[in-house]
N, C-alpha and C positions, 0 to 999 in steps of 0.2 A: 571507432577505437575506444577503449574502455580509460577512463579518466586516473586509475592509479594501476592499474595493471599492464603490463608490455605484452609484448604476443610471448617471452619468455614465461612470463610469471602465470598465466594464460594457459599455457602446457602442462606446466607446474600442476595449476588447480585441477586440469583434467585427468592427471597421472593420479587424483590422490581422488579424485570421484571414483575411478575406476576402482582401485583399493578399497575404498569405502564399501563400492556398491557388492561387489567380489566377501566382501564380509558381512554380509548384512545377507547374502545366499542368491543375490544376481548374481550369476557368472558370464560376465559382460567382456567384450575385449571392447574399446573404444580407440577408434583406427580416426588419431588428428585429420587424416589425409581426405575423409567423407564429413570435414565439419560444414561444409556447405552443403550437404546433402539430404533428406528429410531423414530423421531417424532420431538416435540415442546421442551419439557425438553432437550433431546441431542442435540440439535442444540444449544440451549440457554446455556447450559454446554460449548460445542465446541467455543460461541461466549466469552464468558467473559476469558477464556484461551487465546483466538485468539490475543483478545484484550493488553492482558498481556504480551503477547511475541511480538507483532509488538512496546509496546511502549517500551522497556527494549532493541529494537533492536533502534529503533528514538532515546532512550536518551541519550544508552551508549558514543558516540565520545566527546557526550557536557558535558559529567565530567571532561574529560581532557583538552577541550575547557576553559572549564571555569578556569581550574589550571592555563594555559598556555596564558590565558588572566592576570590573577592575576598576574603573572611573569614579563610578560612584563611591565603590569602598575609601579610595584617596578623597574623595569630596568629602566624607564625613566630617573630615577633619580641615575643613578648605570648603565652606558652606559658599562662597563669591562661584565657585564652579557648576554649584547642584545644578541652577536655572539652565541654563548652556544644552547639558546633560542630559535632563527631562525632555527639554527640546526634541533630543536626536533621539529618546528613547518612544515619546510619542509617534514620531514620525514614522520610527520602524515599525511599531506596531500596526501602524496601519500598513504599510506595506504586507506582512505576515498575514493580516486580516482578510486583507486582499485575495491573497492563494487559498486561504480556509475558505473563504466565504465560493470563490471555483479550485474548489479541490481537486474533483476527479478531472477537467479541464487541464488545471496546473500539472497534476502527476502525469495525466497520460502523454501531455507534452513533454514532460522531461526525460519520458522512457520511450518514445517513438523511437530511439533511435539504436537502442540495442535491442529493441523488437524485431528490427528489418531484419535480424541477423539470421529469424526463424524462416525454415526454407520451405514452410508448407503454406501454400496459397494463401491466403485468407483475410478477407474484411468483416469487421465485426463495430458494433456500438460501444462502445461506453460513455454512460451519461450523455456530454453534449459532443464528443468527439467519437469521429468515427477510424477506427486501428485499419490502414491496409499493407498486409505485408507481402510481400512482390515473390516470395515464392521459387523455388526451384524444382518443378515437375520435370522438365527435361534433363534435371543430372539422374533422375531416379533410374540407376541402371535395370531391378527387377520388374519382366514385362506384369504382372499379375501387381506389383506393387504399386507400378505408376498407374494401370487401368484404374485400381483402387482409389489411387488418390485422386484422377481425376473425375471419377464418379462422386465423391467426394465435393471437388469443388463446384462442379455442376448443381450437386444437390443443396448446397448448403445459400443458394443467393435468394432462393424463395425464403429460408426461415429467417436471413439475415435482414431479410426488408422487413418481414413479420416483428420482428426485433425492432428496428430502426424506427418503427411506428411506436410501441407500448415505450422507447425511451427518448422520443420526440414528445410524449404525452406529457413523463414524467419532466423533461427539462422545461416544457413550458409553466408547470405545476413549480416547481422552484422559482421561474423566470416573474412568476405570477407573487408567488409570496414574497422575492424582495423587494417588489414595487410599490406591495402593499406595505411591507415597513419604511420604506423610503416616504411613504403618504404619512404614514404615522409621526414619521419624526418632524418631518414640515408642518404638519398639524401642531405638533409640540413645541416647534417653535416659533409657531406663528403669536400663537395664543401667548408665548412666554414675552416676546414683542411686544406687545400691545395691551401690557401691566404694568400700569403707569406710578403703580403704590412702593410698595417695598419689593427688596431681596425676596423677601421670605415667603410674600406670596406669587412672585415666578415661581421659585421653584416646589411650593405646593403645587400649582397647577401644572407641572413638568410629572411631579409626581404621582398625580390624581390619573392625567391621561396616559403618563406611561402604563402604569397597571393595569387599565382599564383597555387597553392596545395591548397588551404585551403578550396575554393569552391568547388571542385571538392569531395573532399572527404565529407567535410559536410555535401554535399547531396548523398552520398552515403550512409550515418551512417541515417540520418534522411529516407531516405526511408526504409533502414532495419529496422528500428524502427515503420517505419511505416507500413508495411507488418507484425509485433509482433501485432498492435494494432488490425491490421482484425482477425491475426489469433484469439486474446483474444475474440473479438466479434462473431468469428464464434463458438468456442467452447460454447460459451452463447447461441447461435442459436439451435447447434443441441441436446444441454443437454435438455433447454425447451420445444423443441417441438418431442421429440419423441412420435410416436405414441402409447395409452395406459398408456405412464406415469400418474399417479396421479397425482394431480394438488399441492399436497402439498409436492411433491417430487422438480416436478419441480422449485416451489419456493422457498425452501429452498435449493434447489442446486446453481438456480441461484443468491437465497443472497450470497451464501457463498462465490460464483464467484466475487462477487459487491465487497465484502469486502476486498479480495485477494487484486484485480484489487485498492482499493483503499489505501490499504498499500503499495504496489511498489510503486504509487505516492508520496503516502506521505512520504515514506522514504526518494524516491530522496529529494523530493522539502528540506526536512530538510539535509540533508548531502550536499544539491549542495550550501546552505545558509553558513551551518560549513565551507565547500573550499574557498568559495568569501572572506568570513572573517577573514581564515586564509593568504588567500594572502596578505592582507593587515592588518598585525598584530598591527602597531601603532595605527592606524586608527579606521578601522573596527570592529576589534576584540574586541578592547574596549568598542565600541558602542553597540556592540552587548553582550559587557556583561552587559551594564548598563540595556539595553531590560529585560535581563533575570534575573535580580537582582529584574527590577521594576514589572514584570508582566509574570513570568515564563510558567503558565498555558496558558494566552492567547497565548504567542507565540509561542506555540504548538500547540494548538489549532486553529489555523487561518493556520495552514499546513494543518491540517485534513480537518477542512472545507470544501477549495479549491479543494482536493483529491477528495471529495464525488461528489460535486457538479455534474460534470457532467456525472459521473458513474450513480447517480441518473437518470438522464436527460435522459439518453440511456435506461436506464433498462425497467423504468416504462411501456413504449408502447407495451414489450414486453408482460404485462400481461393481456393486454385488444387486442379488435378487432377494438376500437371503433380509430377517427380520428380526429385530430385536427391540428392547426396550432400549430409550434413548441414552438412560443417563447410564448402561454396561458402557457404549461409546466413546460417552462423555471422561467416565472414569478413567478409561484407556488411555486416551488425546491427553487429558491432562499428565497422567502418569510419563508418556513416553517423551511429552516435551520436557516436563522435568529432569526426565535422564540426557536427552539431548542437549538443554540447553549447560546441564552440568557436568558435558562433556565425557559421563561415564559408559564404561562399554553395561551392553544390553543383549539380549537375545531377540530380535523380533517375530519369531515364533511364539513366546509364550504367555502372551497380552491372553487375556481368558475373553474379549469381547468376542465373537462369531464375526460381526462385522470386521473387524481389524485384523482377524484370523483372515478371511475372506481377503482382502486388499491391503494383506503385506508386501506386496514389491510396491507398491504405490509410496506407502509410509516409509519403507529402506529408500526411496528416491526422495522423500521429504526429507530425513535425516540427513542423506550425506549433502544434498544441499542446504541443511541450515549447520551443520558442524560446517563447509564451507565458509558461509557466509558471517560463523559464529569467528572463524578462525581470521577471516579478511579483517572485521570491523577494525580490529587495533594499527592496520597500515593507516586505514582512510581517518581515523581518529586522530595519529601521530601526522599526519600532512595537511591536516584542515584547524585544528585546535590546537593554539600555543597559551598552555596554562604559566 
């Protein structure tokens, strides 16, 4: 069950999907009574859940955030509290550290469970967790639809292990490079140990080795990261194009994949914003609460953005044959979330890219689920954050 929505409010969202989609030039009828069923209703069910548990996973650090800003502001004036303070604010940071340092681990945990909700078969990788959604083939009342989909899940357990290899690679490649920082720092402080002179020359030599370590492992952790990113794009690759899938399987699998891929970002991008700010608690923390005081939504909101952005950019080519130059694309994506996020009406016909010409019912289901999603943020803001 979704954490700020009731199965009332629930109905609500999907009455207004339906609107959305009906004006954007889908003329869809979405019938609640088939939300278990595989299709446009469960999907659209799966996304407004999705939605609900990725933001209740973004908001939750920054209720305490925001406490632990308000502390500090009174300490200024009341220096006997700051020590105390610092305390609770180190501590948290390492908590937060923690989720960044297993992101996609953390994330895909906290949305397993409005994933179940998607009623088409299917297991899939991400990073070090593996997604299995249990599927409803036997409510699929069309005989040609269910053949479909179960040729479908037959076909898809070969590329799934093909998968489950290149992102076993990849998490060992990550598993590999925090070990090696972990060597690095016990080196740093061994040697810091065992400087029997002054201050000043520990942390010279804290300083000498961290530099001389810091490279080395950075790119170690960025190429692991980077070998997570192919894998995420390959698993995109062989879910779309297997052979005989339905074409409306394939899209909705790959949305669902977009959305994934765009909450792990957005999570980070927001939790790594909480760290920066909490290291600099006089400072920072306050400034960042004055943000969230003045304009709470948008500054959420301008994480998501950023998240989609290029998820978008990549997907779309996916669903045509046709070809273009990247940045017509680019210009497009940016254009239209612009208008999206600023809630004005559009025309989604008359984007000039070919590509975006090409996979407009795709982009009219990005919008009304981000004007959804754009519309939700101020419940789950007003029940998690007391400015």
């Amino acid at each position: 069950m979704a954490e700020f929505l009731d199965n009332k409010g629930i109905e609500s969202a999907i009455k207004d999907f339906e609107k959305c989609l009906n004006k954007r030039g889908l003329k869809v009828k979405i019938d609640p009574k088939k939300k278990e069923e595989p299709g446009l209703a469960n999907l659209l069910y799966t996304l407004i859940e999705f939605f609900d548990k990725v933001y209740a996973t973004v908001l939750s650090p920054y209720a305490k955030l925001i406490s632990l800003a308000k502390k500090i502001k009174e300490a200024l004036t009341d220096p006997t509290k700051l020590a105390e303070i610092i305390k609770q604010i180190n501590e948290f940071i390492k908590e937060i550290q923690e989720a960044v340092s297993n992101i996609i681990k953390f994330v895909i945990e906290k949305l397993t469970e409005p994933l179940q909700k998607y009623a088409i078969p299917l297991s899939f990788p991400v990073g070090p967790v593996t997604i299995t959604l249990s599927g409803g083939i036997d409510k699929i009342k069309d005989p040609e639809q269910k053949k479909a989909t179960e040729k479908y899940v037959k076909g898809a357990k070969d590329s799934q292990a093909k998968a489950q290899r290149i992102v076993t690679r990849a998490t060992d490649a990550v598993s590999k490079a925090k070990r090696k920082a972990d060597e690095a720092k016990a080196k740093i402080a061994a040697q810091i140990s065992s400087v029997q002179n002054t201050v000043a020359d520990a942390k010279a030599i804290a300083a000498q080795q961290a530099a001389a370590l810091q490279k080395i492992i950075q790119d170690q952790i960025s190429s692991a990261f980077s070998q997570l990113e192919e894998a995420k794009k390959y698993l995109i690759k062989i879910i779309s194009s297997l052979a005989g899938v339905p074409e409306w399987i394939q899209k909705q699998i790959t949305l669902l994949m977009a959305f994934i891929q765009t909450a792990i970002d957005f999570v980070l991008s927001a939790f790594t914003a909480a760290i920066d700010a909490l290291k600099s608690p006089v400072k920072k923390l306050i400034e960042m609460l004055l943000k969230l005081t003045k304009n709470p939504i948008q500054f959420f909101l301008d994480f998501l953005k950023k998240a989609i952005q290029p998820v978008l950019i990549a997907l779309a080519p996916k669903f045509t044959k046709i070809k273009e130059k990247a940045s017509k694309l680019k210009a497009d994506v940016a254009k239209f979330l612009d208008l999206v996020f600023s809630l004005k009406s559009f025309d989604i016909t008359k984007f000039t890219s070919k590509v975006f010409q090409a996979v407009a019912p795709f982009f009219a289901l990005i919008a009304c689920s981000l004007t959804f999603a754009i519309g939700f943020l101020p419940i789950v803001v007003k029940s998690l954050l007391k400015f």
